[in-house]
mmCIF file of the C-alpha atoms, coordinates in Angstrom:
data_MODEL
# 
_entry.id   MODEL 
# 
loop_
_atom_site.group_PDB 
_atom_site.id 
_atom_site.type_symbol 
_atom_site.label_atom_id 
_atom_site.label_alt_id 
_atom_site.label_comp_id 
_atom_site.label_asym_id 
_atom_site.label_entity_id 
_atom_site.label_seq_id 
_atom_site.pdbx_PDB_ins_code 
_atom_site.Cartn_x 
_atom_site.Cartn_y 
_atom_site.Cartn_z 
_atom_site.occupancy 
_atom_site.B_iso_or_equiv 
_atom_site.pdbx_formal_charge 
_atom_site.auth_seq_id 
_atom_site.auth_comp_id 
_atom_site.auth_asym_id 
_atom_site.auth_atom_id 
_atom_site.pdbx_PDB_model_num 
ATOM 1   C CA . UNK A 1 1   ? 55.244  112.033 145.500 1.00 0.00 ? 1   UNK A CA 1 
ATOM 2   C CA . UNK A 1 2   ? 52.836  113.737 148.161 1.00 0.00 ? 2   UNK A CA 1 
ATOM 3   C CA . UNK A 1 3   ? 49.903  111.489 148.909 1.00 0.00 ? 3   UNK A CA 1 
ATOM 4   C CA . UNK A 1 4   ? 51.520  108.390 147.709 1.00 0.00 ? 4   UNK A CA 1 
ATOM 5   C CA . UNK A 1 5   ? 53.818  107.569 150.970 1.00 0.00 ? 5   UNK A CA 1 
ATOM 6   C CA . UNK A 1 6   ? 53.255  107.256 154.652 1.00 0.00 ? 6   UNK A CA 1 
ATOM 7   C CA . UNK A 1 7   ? 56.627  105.870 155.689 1.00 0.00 ? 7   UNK A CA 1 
ATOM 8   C CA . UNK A 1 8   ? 59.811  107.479 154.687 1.00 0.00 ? 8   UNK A CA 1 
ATOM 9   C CA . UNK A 1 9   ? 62.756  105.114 156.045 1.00 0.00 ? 9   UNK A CA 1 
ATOM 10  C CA . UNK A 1 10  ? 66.121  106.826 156.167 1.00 0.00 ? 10  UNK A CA 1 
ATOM 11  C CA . UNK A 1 11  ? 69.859  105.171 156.086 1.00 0.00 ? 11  UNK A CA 1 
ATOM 12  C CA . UNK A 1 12  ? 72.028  107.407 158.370 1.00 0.00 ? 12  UNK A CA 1 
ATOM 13  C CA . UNK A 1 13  ? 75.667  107.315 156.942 1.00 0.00 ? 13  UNK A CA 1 
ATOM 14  C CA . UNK A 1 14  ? 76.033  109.799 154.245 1.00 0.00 ? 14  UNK A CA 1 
ATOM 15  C CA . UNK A 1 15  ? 72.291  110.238 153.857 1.00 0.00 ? 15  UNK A CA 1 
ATOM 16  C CA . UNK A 1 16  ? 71.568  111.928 156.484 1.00 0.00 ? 16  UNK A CA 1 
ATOM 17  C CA . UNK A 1 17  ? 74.897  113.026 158.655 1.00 0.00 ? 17  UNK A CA 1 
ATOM 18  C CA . UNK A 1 18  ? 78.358  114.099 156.662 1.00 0.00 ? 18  UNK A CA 1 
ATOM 19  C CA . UNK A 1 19  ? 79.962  110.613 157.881 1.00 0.00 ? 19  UNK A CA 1 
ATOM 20  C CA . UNK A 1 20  ? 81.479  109.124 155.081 1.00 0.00 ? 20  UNK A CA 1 
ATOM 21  C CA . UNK A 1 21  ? 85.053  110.199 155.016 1.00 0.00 ? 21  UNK A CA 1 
ATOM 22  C CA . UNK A 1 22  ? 85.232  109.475 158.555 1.00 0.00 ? 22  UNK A CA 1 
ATOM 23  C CA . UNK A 1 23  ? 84.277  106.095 158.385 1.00 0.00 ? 23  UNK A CA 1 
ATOM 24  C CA . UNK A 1 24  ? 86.262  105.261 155.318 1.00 0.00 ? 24  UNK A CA 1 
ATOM 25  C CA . UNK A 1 25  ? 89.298  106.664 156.963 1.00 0.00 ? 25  UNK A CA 1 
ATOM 26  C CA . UNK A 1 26  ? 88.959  104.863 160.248 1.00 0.00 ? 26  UNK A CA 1 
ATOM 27  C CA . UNK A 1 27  ? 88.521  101.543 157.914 1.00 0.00 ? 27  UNK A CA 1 
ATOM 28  C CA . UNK A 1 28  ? 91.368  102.090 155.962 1.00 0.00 ? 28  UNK A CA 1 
ATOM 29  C CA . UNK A 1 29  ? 93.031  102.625 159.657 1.00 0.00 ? 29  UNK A CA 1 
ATOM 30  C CA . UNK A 1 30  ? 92.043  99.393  160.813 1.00 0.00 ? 30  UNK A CA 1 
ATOM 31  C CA . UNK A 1 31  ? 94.920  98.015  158.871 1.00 0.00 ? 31  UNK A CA 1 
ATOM 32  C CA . UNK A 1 32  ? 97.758  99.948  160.574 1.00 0.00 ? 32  UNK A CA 1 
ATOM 33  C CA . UNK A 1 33  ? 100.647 97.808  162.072 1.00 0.00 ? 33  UNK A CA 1 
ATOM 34  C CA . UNK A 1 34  ? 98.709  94.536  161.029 1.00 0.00 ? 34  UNK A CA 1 
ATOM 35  C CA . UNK A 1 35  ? 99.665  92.278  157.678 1.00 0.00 ? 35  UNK A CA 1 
ATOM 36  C CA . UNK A 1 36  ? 96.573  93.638  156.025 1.00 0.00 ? 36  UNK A CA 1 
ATOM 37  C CA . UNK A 1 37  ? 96.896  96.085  152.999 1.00 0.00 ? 37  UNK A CA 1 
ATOM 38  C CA . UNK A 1 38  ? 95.655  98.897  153.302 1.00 0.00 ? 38  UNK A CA 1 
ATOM 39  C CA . UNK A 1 39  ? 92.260  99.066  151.226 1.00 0.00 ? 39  UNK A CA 1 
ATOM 40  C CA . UNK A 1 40  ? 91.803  102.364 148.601 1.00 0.00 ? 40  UNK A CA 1 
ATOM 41  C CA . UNK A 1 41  ? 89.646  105.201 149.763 1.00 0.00 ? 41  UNK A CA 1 
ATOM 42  C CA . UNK A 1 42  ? 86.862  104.055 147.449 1.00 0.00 ? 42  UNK A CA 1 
ATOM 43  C CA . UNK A 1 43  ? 87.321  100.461 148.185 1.00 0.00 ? 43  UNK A CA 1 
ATOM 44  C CA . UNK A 1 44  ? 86.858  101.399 151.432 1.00 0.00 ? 44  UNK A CA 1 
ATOM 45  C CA . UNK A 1 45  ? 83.715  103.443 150.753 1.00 0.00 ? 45  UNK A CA 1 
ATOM 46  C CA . UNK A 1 46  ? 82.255  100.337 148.870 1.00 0.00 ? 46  UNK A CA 1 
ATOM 47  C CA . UNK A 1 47  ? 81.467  98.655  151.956 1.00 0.00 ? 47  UNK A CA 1 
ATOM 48  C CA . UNK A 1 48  ? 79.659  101.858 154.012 1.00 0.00 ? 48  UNK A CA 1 
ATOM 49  C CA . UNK A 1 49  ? 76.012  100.430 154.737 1.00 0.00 ? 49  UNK A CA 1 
ATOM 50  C CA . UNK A 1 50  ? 77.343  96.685  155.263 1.00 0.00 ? 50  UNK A CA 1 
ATOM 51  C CA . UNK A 1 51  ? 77.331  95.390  159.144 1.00 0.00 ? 51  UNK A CA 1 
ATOM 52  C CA . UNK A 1 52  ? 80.797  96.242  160.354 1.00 0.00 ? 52  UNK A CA 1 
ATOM 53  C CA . UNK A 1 53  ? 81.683  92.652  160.755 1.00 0.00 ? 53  UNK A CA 1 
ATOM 54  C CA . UNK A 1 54  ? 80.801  92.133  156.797 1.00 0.00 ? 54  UNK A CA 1 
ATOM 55  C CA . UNK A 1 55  ? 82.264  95.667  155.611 1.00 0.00 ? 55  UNK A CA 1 
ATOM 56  C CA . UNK A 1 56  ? 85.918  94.246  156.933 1.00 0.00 ? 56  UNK A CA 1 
ATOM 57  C CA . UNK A 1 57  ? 85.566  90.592  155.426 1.00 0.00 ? 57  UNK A CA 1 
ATOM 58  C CA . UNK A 1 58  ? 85.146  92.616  152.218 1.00 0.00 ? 58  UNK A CA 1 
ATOM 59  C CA . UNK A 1 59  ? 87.998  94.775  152.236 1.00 0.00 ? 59  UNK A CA 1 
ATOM 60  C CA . UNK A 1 60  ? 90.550  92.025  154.039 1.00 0.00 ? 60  UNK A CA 1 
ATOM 61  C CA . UNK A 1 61  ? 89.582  88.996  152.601 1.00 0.00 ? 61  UNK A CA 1 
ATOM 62  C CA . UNK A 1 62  ? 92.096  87.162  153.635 1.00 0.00 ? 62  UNK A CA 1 
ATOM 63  C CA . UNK A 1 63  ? 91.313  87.402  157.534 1.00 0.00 ? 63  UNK A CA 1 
ATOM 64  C CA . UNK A 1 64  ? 90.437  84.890  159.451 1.00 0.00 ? 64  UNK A CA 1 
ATOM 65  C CA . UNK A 1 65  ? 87.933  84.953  162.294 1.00 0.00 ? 65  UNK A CA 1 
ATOM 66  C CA . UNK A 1 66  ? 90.389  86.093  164.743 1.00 0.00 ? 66  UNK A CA 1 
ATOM 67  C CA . UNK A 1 67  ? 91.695  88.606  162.502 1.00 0.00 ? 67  UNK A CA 1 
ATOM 68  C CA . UNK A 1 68  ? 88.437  89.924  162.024 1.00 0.00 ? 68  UNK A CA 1 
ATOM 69  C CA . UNK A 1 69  ? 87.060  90.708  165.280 1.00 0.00 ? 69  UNK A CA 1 
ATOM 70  C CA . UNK A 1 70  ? 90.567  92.879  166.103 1.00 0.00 ? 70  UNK A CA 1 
ATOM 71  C CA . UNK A 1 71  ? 90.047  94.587  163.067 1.00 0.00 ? 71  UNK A CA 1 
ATOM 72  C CA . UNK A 1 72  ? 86.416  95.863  163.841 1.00 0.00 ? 72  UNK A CA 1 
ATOM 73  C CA . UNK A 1 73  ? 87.829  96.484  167.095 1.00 0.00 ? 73  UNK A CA 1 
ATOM 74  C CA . UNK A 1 74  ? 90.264  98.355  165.722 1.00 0.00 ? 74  UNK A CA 1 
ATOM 75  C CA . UNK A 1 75  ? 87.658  100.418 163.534 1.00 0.00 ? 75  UNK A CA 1 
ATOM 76  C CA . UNK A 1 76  ? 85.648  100.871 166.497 1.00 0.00 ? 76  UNK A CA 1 
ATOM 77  C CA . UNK A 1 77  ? 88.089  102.442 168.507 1.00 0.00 ? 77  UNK A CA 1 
ATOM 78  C CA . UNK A 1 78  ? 89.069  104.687 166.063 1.00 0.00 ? 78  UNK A CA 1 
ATOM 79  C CA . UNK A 1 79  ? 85.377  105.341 164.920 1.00 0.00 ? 79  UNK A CA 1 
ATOM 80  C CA . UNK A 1 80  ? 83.975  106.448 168.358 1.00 0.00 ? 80  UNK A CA 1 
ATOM 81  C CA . UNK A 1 81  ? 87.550  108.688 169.058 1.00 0.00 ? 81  UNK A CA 1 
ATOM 82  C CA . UNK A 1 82  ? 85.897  111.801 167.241 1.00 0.00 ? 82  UNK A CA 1 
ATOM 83  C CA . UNK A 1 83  ? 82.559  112.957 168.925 1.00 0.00 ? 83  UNK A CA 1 
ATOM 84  C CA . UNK A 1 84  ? 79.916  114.549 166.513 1.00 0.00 ? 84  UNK A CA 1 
ATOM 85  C CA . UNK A 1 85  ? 76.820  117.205 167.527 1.00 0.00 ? 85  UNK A CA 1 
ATOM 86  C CA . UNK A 1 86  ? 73.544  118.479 165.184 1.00 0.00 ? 86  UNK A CA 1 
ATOM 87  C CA . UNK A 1 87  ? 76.442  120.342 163.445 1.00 0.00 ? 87  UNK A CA 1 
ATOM 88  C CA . UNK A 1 88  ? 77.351  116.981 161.167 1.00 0.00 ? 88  UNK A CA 1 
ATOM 89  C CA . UNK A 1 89  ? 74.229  116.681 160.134 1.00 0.00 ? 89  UNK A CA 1 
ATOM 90  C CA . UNK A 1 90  ? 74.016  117.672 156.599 1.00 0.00 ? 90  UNK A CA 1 
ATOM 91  C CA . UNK A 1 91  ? 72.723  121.130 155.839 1.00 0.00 ? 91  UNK A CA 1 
ATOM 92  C CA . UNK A 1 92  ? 68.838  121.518 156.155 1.00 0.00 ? 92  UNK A CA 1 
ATOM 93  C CA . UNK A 1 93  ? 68.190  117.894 157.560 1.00 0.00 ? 93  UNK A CA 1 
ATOM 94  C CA . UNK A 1 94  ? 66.922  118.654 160.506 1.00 0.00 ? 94  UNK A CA 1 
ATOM 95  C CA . UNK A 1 95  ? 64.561  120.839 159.794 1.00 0.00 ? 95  UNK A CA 1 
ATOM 96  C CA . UNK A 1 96  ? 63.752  118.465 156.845 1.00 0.00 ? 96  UNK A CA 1 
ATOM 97  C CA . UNK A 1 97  ? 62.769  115.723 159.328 1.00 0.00 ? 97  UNK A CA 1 
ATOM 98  C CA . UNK A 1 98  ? 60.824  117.876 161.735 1.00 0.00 ? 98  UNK A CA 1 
ATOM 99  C CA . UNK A 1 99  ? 58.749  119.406 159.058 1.00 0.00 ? 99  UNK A CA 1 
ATOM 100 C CA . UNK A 1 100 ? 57.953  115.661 157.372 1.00 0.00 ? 100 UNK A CA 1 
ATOM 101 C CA . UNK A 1 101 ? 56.937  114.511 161.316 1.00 0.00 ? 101 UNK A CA 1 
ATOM 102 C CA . UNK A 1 102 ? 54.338  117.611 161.487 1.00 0.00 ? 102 UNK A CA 1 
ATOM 103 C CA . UNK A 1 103 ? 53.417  116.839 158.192 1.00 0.00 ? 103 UNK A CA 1 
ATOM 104 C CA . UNK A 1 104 ? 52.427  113.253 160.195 1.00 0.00 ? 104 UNK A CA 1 
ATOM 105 C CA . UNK A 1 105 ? 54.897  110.878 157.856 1.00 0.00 ? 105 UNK A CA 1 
ATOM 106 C CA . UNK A 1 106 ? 56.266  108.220 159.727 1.00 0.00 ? 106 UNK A CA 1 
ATOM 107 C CA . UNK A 1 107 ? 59.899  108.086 159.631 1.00 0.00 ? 107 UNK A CA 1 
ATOM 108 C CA . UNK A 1 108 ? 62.366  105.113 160.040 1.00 0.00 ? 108 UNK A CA 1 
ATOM 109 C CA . UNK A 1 109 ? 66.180  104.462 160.233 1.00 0.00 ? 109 UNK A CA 1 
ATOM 110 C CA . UNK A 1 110 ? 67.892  101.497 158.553 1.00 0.00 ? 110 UNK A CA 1 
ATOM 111 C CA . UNK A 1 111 ? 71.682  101.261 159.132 1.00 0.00 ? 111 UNK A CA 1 
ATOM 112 C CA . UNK A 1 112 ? 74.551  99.030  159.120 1.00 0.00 ? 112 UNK A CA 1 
ATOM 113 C CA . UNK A 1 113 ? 75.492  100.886 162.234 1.00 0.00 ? 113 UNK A CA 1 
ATOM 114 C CA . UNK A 1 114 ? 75.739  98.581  165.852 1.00 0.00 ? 114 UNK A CA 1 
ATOM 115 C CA . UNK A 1 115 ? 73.009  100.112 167.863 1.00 0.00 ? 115 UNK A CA 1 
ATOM 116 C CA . UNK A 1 116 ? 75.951  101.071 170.187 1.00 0.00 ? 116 UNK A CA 1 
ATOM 117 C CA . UNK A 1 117 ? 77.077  103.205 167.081 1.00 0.00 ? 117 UNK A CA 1 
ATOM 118 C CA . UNK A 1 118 ? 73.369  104.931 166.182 1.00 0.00 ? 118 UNK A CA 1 
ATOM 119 C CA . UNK A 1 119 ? 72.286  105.534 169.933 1.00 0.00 ? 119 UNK A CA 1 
ATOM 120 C CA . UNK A 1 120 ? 75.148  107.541 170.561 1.00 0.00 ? 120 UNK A CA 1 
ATOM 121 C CA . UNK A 1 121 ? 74.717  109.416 167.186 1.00 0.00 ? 121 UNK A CA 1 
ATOM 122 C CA . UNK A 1 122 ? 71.093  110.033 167.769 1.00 0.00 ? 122 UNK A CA 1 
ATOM 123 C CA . UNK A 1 123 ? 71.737  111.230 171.161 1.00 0.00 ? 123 UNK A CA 1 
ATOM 124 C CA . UNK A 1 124 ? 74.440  113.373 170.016 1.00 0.00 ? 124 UNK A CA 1 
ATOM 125 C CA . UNK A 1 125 ? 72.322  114.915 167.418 1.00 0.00 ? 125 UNK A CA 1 
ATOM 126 C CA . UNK A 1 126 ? 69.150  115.312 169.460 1.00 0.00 ? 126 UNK A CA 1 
ATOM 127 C CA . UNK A 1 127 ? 67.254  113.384 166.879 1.00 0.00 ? 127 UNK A CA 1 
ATOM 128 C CA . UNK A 1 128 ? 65.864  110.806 168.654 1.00 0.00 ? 128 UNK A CA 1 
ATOM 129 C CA . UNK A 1 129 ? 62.429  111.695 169.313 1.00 0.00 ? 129 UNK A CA 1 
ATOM 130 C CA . UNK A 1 130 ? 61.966  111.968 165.478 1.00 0.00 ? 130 UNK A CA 1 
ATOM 131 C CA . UNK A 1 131 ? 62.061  108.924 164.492 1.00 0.00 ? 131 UNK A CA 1 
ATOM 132 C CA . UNK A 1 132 ? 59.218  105.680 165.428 1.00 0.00 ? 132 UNK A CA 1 
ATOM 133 C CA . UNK A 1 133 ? 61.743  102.943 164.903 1.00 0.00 ? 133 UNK A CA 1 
ATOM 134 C CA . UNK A 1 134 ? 65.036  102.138 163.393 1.00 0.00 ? 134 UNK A CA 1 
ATOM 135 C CA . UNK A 1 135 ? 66.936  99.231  163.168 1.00 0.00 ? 135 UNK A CA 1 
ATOM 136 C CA . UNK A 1 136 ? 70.707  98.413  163.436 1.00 0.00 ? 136 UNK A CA 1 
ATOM 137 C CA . UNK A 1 137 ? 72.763  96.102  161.546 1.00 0.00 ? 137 UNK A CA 1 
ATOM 138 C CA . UNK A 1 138 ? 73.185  93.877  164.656 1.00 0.00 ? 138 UNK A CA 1 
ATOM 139 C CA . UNK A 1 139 ? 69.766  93.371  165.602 1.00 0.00 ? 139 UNK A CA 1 
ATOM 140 C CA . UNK A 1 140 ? 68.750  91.777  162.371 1.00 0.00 ? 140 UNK A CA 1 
ATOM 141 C CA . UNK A 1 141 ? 70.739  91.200  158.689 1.00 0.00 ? 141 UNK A CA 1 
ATOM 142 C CA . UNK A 1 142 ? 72.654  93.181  157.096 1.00 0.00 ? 142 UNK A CA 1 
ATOM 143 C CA . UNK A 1 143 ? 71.796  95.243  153.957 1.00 0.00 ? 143 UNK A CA 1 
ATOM 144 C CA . UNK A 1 144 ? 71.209  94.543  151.121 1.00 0.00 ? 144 UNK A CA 1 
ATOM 145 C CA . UNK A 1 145 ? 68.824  91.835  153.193 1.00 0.00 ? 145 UNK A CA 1 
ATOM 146 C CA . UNK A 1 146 ? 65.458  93.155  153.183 1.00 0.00 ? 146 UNK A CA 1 
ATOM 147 C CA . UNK A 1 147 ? 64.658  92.401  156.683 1.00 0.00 ? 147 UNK A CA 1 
ATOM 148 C CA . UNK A 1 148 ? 65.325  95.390  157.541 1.00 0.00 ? 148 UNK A CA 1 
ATOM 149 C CA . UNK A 1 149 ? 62.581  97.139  156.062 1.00 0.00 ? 149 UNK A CA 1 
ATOM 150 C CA . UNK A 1 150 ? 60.312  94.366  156.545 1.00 0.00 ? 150 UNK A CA 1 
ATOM 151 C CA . UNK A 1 151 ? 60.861  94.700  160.772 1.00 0.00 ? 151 UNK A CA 1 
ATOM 152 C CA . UNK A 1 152 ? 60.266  98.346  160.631 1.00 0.00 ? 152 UNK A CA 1 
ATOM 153 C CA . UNK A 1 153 ? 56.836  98.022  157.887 1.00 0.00 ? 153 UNK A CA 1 
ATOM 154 C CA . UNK A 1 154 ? 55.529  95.536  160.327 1.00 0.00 ? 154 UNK A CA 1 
ATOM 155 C CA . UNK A 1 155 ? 55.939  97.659  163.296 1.00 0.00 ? 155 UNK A CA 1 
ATOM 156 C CA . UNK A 1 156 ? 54.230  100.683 161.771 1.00 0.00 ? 156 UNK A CA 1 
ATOM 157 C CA . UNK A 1 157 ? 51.682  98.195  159.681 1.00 0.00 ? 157 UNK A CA 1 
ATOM 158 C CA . UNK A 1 158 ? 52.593  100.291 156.544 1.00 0.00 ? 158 UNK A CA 1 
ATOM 159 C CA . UNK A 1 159 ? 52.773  98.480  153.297 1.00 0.00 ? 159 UNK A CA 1 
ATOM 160 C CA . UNK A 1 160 ? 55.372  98.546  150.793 1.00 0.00 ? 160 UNK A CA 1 
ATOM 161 C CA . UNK A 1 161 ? 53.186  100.257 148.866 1.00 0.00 ? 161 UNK A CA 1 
ATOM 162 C CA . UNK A 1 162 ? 53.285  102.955 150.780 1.00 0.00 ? 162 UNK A CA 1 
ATOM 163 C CA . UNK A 1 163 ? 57.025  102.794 152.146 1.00 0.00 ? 163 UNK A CA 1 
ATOM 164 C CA . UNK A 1 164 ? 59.891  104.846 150.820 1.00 0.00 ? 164 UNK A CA 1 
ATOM 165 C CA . UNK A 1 165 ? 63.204  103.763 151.402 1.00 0.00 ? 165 UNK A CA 1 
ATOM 166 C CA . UNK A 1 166 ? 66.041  106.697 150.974 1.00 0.00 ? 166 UNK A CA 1 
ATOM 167 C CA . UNK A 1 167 ? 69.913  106.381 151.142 1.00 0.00 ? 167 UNK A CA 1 
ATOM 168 C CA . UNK A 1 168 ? 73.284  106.852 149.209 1.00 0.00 ? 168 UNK A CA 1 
ATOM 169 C CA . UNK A 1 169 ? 74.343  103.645 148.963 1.00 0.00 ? 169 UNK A CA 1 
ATOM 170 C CA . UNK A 1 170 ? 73.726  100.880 146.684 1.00 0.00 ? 170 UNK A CA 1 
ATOM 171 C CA . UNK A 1 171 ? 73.124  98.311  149.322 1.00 0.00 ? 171 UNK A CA 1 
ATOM 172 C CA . UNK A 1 172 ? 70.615  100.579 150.008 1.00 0.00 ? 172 UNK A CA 1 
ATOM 173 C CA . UNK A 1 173 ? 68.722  100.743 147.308 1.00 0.00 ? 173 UNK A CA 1 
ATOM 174 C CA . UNK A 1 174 ? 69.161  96.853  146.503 1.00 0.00 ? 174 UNK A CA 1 
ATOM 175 C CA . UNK A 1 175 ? 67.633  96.674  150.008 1.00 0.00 ? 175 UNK A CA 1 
ATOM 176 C CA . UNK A 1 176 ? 64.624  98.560  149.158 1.00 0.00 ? 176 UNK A CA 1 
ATOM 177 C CA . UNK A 1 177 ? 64.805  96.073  145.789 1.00 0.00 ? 177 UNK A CA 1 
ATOM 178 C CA . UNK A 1 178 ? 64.170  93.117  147.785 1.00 0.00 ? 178 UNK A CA 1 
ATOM 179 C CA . UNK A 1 179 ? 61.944  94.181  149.578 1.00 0.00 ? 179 UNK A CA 1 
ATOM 180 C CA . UNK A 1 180 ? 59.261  95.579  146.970 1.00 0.00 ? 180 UNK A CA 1 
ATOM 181 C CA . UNK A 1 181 ? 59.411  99.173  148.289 1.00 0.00 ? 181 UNK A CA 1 
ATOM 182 C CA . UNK A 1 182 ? 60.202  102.393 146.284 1.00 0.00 ? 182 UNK A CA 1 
ATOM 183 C CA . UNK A 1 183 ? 63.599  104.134 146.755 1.00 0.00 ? 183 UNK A CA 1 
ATOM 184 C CA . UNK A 1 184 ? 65.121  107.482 146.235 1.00 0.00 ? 184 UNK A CA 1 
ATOM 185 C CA . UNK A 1 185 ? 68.893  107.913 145.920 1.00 0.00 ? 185 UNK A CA 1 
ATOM 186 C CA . UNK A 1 186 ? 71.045  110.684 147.358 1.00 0.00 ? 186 UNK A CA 1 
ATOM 187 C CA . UNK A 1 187 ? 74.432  111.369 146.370 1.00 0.00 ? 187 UNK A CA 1 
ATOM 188 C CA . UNK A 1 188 ? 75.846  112.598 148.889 1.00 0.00 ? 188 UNK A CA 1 
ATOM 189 C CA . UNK A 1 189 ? 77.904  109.569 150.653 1.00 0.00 ? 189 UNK A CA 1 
ATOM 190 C CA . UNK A 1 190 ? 79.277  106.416 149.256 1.00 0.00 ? 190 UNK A CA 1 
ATOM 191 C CA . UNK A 1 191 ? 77.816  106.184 145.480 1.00 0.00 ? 191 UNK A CA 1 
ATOM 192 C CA . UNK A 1 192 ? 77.713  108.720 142.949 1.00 0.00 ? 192 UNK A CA 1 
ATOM 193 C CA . UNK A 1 193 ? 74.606  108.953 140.228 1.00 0.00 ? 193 UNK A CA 1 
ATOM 194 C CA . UNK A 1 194 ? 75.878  106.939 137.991 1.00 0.00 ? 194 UNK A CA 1 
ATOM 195 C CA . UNK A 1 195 ? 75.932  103.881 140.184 1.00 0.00 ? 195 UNK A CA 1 
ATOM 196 C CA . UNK A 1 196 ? 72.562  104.638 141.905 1.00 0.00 ? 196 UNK A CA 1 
ATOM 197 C CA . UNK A 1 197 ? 70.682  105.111 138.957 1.00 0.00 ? 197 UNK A CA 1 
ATOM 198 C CA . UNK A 1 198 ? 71.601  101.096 138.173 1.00 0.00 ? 198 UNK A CA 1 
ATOM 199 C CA . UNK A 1 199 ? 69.052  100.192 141.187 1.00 0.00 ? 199 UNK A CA 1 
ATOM 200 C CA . UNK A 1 200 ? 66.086  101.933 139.991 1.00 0.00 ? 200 UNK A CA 1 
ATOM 201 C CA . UNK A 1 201 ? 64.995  104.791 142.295 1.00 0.00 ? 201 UNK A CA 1 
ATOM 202 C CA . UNK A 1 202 ? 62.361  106.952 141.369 1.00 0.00 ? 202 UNK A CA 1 
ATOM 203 C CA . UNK A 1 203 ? 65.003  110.312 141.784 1.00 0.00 ? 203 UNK A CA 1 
ATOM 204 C CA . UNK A 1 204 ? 68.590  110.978 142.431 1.00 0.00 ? 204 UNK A CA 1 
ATOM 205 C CA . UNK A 1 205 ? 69.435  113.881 144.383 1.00 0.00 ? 205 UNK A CA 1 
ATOM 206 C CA . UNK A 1 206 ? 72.340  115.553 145.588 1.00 0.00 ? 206 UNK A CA 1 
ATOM 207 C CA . UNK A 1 207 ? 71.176  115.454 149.377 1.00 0.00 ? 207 UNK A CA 1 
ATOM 208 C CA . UNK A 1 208 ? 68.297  114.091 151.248 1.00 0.00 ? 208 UNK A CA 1 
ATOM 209 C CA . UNK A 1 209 ? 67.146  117.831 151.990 1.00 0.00 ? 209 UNK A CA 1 
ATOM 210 C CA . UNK A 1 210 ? 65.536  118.083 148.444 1.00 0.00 ? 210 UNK A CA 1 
ATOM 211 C CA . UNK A 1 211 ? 62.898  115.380 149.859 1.00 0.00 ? 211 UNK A CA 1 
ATOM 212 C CA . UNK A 1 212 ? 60.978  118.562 151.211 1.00 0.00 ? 212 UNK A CA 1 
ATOM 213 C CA . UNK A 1 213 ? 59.841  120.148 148.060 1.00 0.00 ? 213 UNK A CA 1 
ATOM 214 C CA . UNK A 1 214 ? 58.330  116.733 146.759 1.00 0.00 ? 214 UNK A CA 1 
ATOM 215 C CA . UNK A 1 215 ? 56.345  115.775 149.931 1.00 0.00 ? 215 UNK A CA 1 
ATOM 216 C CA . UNK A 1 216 ? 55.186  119.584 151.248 1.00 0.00 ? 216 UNK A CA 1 
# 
């Protein structure tokens, strides 16, 4: 894959920072002392990539508007209770990134985080300066919606062509889908092989870290 890419756009849960559990538990949370039943853990890892505000229609379908703004709150809360460091991320990442920057890729996040949500964790991380855009779920639509990628290929004038979109969900990769750019899964969040395989990426791996002996 050397030569044939010059924008590698990352999703963050689970692709890139050991998140998922966390998450799923603090959605399964959201429930507690409400009417809502408490969604399974895989149910609940299902919806990981959505917008927050379309990851709890999914799982309580059966809220109404009202219902659903206290239960993101309720995730929320919950969600930003545990502080994270460079330590989450998954092993090898960060020197994964740093080496594909020298290397003069141009790297991206896509996320159904807030931007409240991937500021902090970017911050926390130190990661920041590594990236020359990324986009939130509440500054534009949420995955699978391919305006995502399409914000962050016109701000770096890249083509699909030459745009690589890399996660471990399937919204992700039905993102990439519709929007005509290449995709690699990782298993190592929400979806396993089996169900990433079903949205044709070019490879499955077991963590985003492999990326580094196809591209150096």
């Amino acid at each position: 894959m050397k030569n044939r890419f010059d924008l590698i756009i990352f999703d963050w849960d689970g692709t890139l920072i050991d998140s998922i559990d966390w998450i799923a538990r603090c959605l399964q949370n959201a429930a507690n002392n409400t009417r809502h039943a408490i969604p399974d853990y895989q149910a609940a890892k299902d919806v990981i990539g959505l917008s927050i505000e379309r990851a709890i229609e999914a799982l309580y379908s059966d809220a109404n508007s009202d219902e659903v703004l206290d239960l993101v709150q309720r995730y929320e809360t919950a969600y930003f209770s545990k502080k994270i460091s460079r330590d989450d991320l998954f092993s090898n990442v960060y020197e994964m990134l740093n080496t594909l920057k020298k290397e003069n890729y141009l790297l991206a996040i896509a996320t159904g985080k807030t931007r409240e949500g991937l500021d902090e964790a970017l911050s926390a991380t130190n990661t920041r300066d590594l990236f020359c855009i990324t986009r939130c779920a509440d500054e534009t639509q949420s995955k699978p919606h391919p305006l995502m990628l399409e914000e962050i290929m016109q701000y770096t004038k890249i083509s699909p062509e030459r745009t690589l979109m890399v996660g471990d969900s399937t919204h992700d990769l039905q993102m990439a889908l519709n929007a005509g750019v290449a995709s690699i899964g990782v298993a190592s969040g929400a979806h396993d092989f089996t169900q990433l395989k079903k949205y044709q990426p070019l490879h499955c791996f077991l963590q985003s870290s492999e990326l580094l002996q196809h591209f150096i």
